[in-house]
C-alpha positions in Angstrom: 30.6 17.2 -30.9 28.6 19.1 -28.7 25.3 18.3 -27.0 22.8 20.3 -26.3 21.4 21.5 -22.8 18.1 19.4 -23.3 19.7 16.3 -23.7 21.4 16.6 -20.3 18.3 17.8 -18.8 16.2 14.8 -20.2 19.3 12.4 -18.7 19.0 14.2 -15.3 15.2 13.7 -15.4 15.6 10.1 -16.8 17.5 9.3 -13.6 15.3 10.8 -10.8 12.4 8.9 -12.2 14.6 5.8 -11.6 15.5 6.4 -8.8 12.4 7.2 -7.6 10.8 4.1 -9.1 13.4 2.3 -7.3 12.8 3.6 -3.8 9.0 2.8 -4.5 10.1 -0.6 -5.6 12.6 -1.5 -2.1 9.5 0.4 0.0 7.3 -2.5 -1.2 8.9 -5.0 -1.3 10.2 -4.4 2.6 6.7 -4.5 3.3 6.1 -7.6 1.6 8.8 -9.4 3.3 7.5 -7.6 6.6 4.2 -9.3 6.0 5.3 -12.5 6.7 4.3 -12.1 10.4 2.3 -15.3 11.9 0.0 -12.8 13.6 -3.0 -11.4 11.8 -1.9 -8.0 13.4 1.7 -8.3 11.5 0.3 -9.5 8.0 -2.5 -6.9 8.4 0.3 -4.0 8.9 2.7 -5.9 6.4 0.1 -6.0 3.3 -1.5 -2.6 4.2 2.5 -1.0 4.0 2.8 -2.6 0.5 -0.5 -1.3 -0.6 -0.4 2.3 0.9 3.4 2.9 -0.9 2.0 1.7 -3.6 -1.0 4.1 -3.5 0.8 6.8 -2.4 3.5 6.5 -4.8 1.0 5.9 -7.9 -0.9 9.2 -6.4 2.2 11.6 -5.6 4.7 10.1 -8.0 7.3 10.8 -5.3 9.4 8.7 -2.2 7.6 11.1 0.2 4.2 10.0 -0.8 5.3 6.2 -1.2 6.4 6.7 2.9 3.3 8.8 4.2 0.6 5.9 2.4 3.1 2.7 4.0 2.9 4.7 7.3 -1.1 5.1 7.2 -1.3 1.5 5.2 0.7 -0.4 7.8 -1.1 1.7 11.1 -4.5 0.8 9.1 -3.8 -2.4 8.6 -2.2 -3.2 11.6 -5.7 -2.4 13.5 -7.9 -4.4 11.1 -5.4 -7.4 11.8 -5.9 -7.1 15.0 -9.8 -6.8 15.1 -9.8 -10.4 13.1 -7.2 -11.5 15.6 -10.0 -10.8 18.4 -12.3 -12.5 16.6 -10.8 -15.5 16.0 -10.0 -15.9 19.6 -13.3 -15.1 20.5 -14.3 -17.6 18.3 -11.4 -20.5 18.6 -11.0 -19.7 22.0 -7.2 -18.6 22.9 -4.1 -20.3 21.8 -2.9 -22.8 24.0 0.7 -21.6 25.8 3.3 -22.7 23.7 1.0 -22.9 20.1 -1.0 -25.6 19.4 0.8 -29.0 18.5 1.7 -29.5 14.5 1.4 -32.7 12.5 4.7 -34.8 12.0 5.5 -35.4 8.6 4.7 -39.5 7.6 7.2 -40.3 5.9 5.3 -40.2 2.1 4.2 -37.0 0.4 0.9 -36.1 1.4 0.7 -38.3 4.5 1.3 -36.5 8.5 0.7 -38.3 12.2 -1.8 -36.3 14.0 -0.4 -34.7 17.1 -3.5 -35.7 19.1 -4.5 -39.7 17.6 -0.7 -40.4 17.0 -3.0 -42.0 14.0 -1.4 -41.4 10.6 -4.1 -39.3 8.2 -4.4 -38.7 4.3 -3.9 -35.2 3.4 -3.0 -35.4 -0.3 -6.8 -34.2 -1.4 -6.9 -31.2 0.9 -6.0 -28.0 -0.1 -3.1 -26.2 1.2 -4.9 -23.3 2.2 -7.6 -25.4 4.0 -4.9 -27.8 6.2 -4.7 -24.6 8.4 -8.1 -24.4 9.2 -8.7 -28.2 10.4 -8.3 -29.5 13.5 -5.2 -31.0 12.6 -2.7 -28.3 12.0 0.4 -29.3 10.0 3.9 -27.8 10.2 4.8 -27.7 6.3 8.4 -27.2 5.0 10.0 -26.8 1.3 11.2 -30.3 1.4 7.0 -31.8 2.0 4.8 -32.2 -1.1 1.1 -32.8 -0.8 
C-alpha cells in the first residue's frame, strides 16, 4: 500500500507545529519558574518573559517570535519592577541589613510569635496575601496552615 505525497507532507507539518508549540510551552514556563525572584525587579522580568513569549509566539506563530517578545517582556518588565521597587523603599524606607525579622511558627495552625513582642498573635482570619503587608511579616512553609 502506497501513500501519497500529501499525507507525508501533512505528518511533516503536524510535527513542526508540535514542536514549535512545545518550545513556546518550555519558553514559558522557564519564565514562570524564573519569576519566582523575591525582588519586584526579578518577578517584574519573570512575568513580563512569560507574557512577551506568549505574545510573541501567538503573533508570529514561530520560536523566533516567542524569544524576541520574552527578551523585550523580561527587559520591560524588569524596569517596571524596579520603579515599584523604588517606591516602596521610598515609601517603607530601606530594608534593614540582613531582611527584616519573620514570625516563628506557634506551634497551632494559624498561630506565629512575633519577632518584635515575642507575644504570640492570631493569624488564622487574615488573608495570606495580606500577612506580607503587616508589620508582622511571617516566614510560611508547605507544612504551616492558616
Amino acid at each position: 500500500m502506497q501513500h501519497s505525497r500529501g499525507c507525508e507532507v501533512q505528518s511533516v507539518n503536524e510535527r513542526k507545529l508540535m514542536t514549535k508549540n512545545l518550545a513556546i510551552w518550555v519558553l514559558a514556563l522557564s519564565a514562570l519558574i524564573l519569576s519566582s525572584c523575591d525582588t519586584p525587579t526579578g518577578q517584574g522580568a519573570g512575568w513580563g518573559a512569560a507574557t512577551g513569549a506568549i505574545i510573541g509566539a501567538a503573533a508570529t506563530g514561530n520560536v523566533r517570535g516567542a524569544s524576541i517578545g520574552a527578551a523585550a517582556g523580561a527587559a520591560a518588565g524588569a524596569l517596571t519592577g524596579r520603579i515599584v521597587q523604588e517606591n516602596q523603599a521610598a515609601r517603607y524606607g530601606p530594608p534593614p541589613p540582613g531582611g527584616y525579622p519573620y514570625a516563628r511558627w506557634a506551634g497551632r495552625p494559624g498561630f506565629y510569635y512575633s519577632p518584635y513582642t515575642e507575644r504570640v498573635y492570631d493569624l488564622r482570619g487574615v488573608p495570606q496575601e495580606d500577612l506580607l503587608a503587616t508589620l508582622i511579616p511571617v516566614g510560611f512553609s508547605a507544612n504551616r496552615n492558616l
